[in-house]
C-alpha positions as a Markdown table, in Angstrom:
| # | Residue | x | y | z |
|---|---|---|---|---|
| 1 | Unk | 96.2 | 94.9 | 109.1 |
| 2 | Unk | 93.8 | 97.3 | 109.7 |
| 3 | Unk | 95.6 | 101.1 | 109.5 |
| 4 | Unk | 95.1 | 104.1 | 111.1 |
| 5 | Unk | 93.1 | 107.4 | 110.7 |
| 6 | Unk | 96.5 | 109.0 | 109.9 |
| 7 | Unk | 98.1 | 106.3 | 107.3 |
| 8 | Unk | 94.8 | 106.1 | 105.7 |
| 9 | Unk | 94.8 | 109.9 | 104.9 |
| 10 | Unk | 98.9 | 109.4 | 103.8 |
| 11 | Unk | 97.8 | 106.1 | 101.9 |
| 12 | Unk | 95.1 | 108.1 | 100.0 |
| 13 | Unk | 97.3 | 111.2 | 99.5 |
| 14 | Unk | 99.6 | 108.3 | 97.3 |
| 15 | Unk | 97.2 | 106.8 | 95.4 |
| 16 | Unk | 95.4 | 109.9 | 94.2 |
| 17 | Unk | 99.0 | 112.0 | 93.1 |
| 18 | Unk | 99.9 | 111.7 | 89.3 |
| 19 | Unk | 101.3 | 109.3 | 89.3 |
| 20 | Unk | 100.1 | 107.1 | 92.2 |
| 21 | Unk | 102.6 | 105.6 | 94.3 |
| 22 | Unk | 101.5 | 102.4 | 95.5 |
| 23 | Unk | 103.0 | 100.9 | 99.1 |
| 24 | Unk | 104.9 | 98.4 | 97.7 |
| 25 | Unk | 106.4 | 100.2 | 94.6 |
| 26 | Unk | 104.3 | 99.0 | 92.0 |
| 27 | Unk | 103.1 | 100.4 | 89.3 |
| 28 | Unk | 99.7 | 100.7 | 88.5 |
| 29 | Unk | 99.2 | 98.0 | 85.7 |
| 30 | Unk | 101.6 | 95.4 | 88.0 |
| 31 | Unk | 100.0 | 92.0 | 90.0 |
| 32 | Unk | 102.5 | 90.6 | 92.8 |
| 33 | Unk | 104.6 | 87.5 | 92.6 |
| 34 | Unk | 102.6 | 84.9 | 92.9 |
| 35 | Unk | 103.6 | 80.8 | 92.9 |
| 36 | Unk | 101.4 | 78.4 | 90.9 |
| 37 | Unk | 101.3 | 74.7 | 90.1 |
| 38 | Unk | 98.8 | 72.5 | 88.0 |
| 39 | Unk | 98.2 | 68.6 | 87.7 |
| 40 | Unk | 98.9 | 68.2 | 91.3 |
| 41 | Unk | 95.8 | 66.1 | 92.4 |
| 42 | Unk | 95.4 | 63.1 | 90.8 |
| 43 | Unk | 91.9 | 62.2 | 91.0 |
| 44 | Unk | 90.9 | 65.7 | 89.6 |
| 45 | Unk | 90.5 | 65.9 | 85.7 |
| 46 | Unk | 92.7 | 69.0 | 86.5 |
| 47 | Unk | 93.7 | 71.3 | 89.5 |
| 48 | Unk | 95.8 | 74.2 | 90.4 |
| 49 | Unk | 97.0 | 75.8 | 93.5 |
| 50 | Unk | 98.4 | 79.5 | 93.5 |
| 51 | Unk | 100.0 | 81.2 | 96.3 |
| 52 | Unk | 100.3 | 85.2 | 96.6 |
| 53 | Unk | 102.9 | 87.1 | 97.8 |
| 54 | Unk | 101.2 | 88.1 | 101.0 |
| 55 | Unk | 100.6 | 84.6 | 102.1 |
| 56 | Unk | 96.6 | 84.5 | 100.1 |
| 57 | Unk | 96.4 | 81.0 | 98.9 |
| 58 | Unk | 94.0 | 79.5 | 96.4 |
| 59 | Unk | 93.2 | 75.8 | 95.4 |
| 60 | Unk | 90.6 | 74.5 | 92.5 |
| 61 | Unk | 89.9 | 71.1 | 91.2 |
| 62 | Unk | 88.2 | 70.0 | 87.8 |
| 63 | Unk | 86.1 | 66.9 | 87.8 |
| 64 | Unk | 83.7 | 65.8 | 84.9 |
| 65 | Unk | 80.7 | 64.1 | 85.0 |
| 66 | Unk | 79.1 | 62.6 | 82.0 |
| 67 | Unk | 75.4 | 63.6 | 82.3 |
| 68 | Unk | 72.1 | 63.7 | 80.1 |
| 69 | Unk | 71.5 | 67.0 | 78.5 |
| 70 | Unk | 67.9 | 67.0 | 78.8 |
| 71 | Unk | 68.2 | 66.5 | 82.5 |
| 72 | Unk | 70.9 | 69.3 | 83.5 |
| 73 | Unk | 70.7 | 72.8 | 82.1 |
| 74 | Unk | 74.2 | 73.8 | 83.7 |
| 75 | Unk | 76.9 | 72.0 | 82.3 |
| 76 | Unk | 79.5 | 74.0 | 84.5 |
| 77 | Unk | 79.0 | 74.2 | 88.2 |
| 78 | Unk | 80.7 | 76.1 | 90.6 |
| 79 | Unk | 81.4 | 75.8 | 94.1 |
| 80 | Unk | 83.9 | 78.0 | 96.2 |
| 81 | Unk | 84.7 | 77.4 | 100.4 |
| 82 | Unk | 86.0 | 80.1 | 102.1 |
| 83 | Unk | 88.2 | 79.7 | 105.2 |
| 84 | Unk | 86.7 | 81.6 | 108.3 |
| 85 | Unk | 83.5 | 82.2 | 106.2 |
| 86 | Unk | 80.0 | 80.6 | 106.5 |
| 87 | Unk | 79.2 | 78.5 | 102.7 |
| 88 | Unk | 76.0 | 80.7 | 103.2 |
| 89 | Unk | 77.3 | 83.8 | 103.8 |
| 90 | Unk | 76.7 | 86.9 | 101.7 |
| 91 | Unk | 80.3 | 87.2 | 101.1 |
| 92 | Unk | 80.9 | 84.0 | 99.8 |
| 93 | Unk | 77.5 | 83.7 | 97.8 |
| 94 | Unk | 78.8 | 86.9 | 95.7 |
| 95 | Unk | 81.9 | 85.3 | 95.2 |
| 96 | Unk | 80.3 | 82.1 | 93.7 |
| 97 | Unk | 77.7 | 84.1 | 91.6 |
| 98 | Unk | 80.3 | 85.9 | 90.2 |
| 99 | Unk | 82.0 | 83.1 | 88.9 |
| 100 | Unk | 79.3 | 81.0 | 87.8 |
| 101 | Unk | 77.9 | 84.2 | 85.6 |
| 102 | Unk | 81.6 | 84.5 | 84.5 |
| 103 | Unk | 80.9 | 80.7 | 83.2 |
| 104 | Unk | 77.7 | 80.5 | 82.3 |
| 105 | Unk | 77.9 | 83.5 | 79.6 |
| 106 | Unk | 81.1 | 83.1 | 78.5 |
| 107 | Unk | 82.7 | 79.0 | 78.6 |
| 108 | Unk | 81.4 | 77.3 | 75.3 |
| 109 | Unk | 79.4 | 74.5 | 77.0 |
| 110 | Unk | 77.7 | 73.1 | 73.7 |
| 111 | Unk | 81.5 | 72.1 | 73.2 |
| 112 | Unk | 80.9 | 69.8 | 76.1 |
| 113 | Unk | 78.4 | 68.0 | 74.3 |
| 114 | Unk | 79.3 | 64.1 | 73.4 |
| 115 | Unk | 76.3 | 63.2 | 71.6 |
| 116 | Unk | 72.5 | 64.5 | 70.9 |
| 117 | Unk | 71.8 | 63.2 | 74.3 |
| 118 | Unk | 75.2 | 63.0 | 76.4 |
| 119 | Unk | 77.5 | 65.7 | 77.9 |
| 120 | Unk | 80.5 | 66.1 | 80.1 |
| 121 | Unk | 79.2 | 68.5 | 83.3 |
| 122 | Unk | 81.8 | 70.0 | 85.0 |
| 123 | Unk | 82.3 | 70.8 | 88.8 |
| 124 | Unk | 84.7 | 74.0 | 89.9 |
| 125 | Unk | 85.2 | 73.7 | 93.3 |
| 126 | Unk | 87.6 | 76.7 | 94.8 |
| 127 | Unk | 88.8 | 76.4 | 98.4 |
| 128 | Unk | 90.3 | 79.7 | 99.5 |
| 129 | Unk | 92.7 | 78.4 | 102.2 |
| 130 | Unk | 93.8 | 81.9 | 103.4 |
| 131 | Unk | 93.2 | 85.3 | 101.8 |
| 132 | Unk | 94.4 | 89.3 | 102.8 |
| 133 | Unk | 92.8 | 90.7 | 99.9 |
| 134 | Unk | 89.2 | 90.4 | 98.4 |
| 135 | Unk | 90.0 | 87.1 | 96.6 |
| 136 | Unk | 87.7 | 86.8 | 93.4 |
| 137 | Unk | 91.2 | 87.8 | 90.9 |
| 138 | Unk | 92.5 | 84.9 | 92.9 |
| 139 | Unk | 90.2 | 82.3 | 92.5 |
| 140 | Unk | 89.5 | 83.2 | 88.7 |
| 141 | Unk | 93.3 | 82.8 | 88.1 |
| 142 | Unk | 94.1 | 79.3 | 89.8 |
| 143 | Unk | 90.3 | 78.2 | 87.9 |
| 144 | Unk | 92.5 | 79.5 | 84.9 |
| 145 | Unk | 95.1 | 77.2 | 85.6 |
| 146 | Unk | 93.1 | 74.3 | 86.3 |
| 147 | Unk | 91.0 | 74.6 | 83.3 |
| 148 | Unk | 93.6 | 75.0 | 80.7 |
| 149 | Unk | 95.3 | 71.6 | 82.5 |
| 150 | Unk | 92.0 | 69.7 | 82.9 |
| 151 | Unk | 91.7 | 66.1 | 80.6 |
| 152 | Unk | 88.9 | 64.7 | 79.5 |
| 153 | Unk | 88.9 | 60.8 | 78.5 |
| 154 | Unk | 88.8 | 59.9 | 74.8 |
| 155 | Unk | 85.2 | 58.9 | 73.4 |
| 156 | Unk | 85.7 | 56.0 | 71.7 |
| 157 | Unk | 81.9 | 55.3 | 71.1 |
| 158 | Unk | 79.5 | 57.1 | 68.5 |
| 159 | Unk | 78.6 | 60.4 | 68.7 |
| 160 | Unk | 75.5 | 59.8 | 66.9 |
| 161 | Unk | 72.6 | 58.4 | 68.9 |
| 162 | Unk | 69.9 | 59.7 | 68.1 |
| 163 | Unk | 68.7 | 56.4 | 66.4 |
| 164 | Unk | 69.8 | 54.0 | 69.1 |
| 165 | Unk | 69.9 | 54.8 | 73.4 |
| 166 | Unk | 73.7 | 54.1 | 73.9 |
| 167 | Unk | 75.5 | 55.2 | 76.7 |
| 168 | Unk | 79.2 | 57.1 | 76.0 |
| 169 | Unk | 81.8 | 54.4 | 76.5 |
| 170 | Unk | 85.6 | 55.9 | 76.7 |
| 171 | Unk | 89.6 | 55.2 | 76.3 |
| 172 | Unk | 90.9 | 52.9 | 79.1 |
| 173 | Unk | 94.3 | 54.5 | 78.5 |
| 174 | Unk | 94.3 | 58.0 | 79.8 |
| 175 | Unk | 97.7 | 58.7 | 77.7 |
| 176 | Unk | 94.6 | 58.7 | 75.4 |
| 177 | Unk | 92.2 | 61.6 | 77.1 |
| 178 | Unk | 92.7 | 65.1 | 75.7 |
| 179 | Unk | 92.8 | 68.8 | 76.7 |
| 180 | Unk | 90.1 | 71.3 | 76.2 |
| 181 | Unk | 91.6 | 73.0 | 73.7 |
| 182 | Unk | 91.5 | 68.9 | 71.5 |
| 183 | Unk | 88.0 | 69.0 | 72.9 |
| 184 | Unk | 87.0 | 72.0 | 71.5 |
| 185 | Unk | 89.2 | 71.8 | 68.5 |
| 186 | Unk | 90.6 | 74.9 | 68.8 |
| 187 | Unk | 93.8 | 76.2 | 68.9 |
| 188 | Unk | 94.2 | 77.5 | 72.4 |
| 189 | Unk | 91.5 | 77.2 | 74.9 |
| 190 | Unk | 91.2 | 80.5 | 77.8 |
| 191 | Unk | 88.7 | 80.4 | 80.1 |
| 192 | Unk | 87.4 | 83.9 | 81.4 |
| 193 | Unk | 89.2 | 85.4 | 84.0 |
| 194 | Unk | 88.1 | 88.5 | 86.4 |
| 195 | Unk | 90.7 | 91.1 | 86.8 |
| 196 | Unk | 90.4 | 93.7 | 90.1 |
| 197 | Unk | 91.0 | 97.3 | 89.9 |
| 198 | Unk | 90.9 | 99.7 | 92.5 |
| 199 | Unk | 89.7 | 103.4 | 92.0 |
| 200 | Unk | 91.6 | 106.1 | 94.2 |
| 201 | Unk | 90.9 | 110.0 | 92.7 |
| 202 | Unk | 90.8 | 109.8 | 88.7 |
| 203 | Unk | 93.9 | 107.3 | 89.1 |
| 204 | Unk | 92.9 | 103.5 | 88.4 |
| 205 | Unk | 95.2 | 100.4 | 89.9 |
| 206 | Unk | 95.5 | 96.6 | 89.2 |
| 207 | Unk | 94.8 | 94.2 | 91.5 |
| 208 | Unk | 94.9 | 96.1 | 94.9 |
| 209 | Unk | 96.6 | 94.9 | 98.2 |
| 210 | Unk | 94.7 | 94.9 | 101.6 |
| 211 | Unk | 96.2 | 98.4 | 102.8 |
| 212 | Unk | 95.2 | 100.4 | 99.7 |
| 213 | Unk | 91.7 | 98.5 | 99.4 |
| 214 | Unk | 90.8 | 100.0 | 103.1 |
| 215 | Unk | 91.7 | 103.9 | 101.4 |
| 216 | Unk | 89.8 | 103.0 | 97.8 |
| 217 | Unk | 87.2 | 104.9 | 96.8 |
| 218 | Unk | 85.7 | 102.0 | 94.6 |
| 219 | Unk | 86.9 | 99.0 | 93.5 |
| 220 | Unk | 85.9 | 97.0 | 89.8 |
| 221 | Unk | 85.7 | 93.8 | 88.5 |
| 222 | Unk | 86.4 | 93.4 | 84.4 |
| 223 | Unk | 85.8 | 90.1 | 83.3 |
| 224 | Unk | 88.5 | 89.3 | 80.3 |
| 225 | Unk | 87.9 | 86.3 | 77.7 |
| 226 | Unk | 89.1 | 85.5 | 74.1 |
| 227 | Unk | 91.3 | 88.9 | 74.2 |
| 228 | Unk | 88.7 | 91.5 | 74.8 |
| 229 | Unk | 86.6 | 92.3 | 78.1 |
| 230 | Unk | 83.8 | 91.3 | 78.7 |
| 231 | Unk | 80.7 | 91.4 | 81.0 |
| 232 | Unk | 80.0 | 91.3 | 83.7 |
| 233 | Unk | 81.7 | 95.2 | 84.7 |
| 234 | Unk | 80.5 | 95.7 | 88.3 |
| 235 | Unk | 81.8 | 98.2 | 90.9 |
| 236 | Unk | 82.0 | 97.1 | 94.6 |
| 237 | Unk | 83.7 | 97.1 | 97.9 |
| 238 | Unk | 86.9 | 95.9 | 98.5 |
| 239 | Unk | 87.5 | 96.6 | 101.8 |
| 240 | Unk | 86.5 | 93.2 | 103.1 |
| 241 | Unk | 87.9 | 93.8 | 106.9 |
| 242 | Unk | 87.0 | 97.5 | 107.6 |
| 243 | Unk | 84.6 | 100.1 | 107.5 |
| 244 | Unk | 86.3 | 102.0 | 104.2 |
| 245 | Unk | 84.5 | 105.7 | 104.3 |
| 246 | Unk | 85.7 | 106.8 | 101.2 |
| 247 | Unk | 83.7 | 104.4 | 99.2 |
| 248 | Unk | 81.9 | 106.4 | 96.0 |
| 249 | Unk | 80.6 | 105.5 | 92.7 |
| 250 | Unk | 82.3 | 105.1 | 90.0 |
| 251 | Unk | 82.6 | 107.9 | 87.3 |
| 252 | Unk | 82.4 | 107.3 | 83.7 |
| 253 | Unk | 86.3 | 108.3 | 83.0 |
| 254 | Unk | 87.1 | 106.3 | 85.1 |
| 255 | Unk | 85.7 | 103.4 | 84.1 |
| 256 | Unk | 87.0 | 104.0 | 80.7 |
| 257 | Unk | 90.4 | 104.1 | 82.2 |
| 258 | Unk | 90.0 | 100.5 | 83.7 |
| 259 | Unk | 88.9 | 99.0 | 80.4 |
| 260 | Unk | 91.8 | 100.4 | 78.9 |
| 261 | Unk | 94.3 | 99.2 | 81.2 |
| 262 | Unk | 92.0 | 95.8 | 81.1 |
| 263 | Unk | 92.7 | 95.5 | 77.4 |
| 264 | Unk | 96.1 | 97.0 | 77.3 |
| 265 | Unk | 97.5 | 94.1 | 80.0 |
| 266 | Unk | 95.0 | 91.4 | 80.5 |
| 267 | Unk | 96.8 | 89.6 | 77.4 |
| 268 | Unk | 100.3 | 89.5 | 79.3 |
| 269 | Unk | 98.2 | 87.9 | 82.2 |
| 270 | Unk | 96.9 | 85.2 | 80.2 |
| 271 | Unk | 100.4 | 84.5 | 78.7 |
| 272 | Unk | 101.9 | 84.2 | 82.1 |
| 273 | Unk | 99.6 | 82.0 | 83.3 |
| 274 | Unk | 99.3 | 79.7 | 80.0 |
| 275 | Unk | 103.9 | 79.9 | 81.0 |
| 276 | Unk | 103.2 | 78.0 | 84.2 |
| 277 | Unk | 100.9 | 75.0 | 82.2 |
| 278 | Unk | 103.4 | 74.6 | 79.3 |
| 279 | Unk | 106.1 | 74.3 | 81.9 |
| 280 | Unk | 104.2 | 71.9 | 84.3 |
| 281 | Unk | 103.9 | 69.7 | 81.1 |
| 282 | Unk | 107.2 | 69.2 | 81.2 |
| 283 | Unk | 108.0 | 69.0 | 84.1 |
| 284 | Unk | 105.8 | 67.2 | 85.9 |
| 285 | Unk | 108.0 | 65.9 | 89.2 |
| 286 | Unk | 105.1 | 66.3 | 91.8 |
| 287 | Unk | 106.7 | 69.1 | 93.5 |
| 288 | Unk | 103.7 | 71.5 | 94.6 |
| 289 | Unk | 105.8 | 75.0 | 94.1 |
């Protein structure tokens, strides 16, 4: 909904007063109800579909490939659709080079590795069914999902072959394949997320709806992985449906202010989302919400 000259200025005046009051009574630090599901398509390695409050809706599915190292540089690919945007549009392409420079610089690919020669690749592909917002938090979260849920089958050949040219052979029994986290032999596997704040005055707000990013002066992405932030930091414009005049450059403060608030409640993010896998473990009836 695109708002008027008048509720922008009353919008504005909210978001800049100490503190801001947001349109929907949130405080600043707060995401909306959202519904999410993982495991839900079975000829994905792993999936996830959320659904947002205002009606946004995001689906990813996790394949893996097993490929020759010497032969693909990128052992995580990403590819994200759109609905009601061109795949070659410069709104979608910064969506999928955000997330691939998410990957590539912060997912432990070497852990991928099978033998001296061998490695799973893996294809992200994000469809963005419907969206209010700009959707990146969105996508990054349901990739979340489908990560943590993805299997890989069980190598049951050697890992050595750097003697002998011998193609991975794997479990028949897929009660047998195993999580990232067994893959990587670490405790608890997190992919990198991207949290979205919006910058209003000297006041900073998480993930912004689509009334208050048409009144932002800024908005900023802070990636988030193994419990600190991390790059890329970028500042951009939100306002995906309207012609936002109050868009300025970030300040230093601010920006302090968002990395705070990144490190002070990006951890209770993760937790919520690592709540919905270890509950579609057990209950895995089919059901998609």
């Amino acid at each position: 909904m695109i708002l008027s000259p008048a509720e922008r200025s009353y919008l504005y005046d909210s978001l800049v007063s100490t503190p801001p009051i947001r349109p929907d009574g949130r405080k600043p630090y707060q995401f909306r109800p959202l519904e999410a599901k993982t495991a839900f398509l079975p000829s994905s390695n792993g999936s996830a579909r959320i659904r947002m409050a205002d009606g946004s809706e995001c689906i990813v599915s996790v394949k893996a490939k097993v490929v020759l190292i010497a032969k693909e540089p990128n052992l995580i690919e990403v590819d994200i659709d759109v609905s009601g945007f061109r795949d070659d549009s410069n709104f979608v392409s910064n969506l999928k080079f955000n997330m691939t420079e998410l990957f590539e610089k912060n997912f432990p690919v070497k852990n991928l590795h099978l033998t001296s020669k061998y490695s799973f690749k893996l294809f992200i592909d994000c469809i963005v069914v419907s969206h209010q917002c700009y959707p990146l938090t969105l996508i990054s979260m349901t990739s979340y999902l489908a990560l943590s849920s993805a299997r890989l089958p069980l190598l049951v050949s050697e890992t050595d072959d750097t003697e002998i040219e011998e193609q991975p052979t794997f479990s028949d029994d897929w009660e047998n394949a195993q999580y990232l986290s067994d893959v990587f032999e670490v405790k608890k596997f997190s992919p990198p997320l991207f949290i979205t704040f919006g910058v209003a005055g000297g006041n900073v707000i998480m993930e912004p709806s689509v009334e208050e990013e048409q009144v932002l002066e800024c908005g900023l992405l802070v990636g988030w992985y193994d419990n600190k932030v991390i790059s890329p930091v970028t500042n951009i414009n939100l306002a995906t449906y309207s012609n936002n005049s109050n868009v300025k450059g970030v300040q230093p403060p601010v920006l302090l202010k968002a990395i705070a608030m990144a490190k002070q409640y990006s951890g209770q993010i993760v937790s919520a989302l690592d709540a919905v896998v270890e509950q579609d473990l057990h209950d895995q009836d089919g059901a998609m919400f």
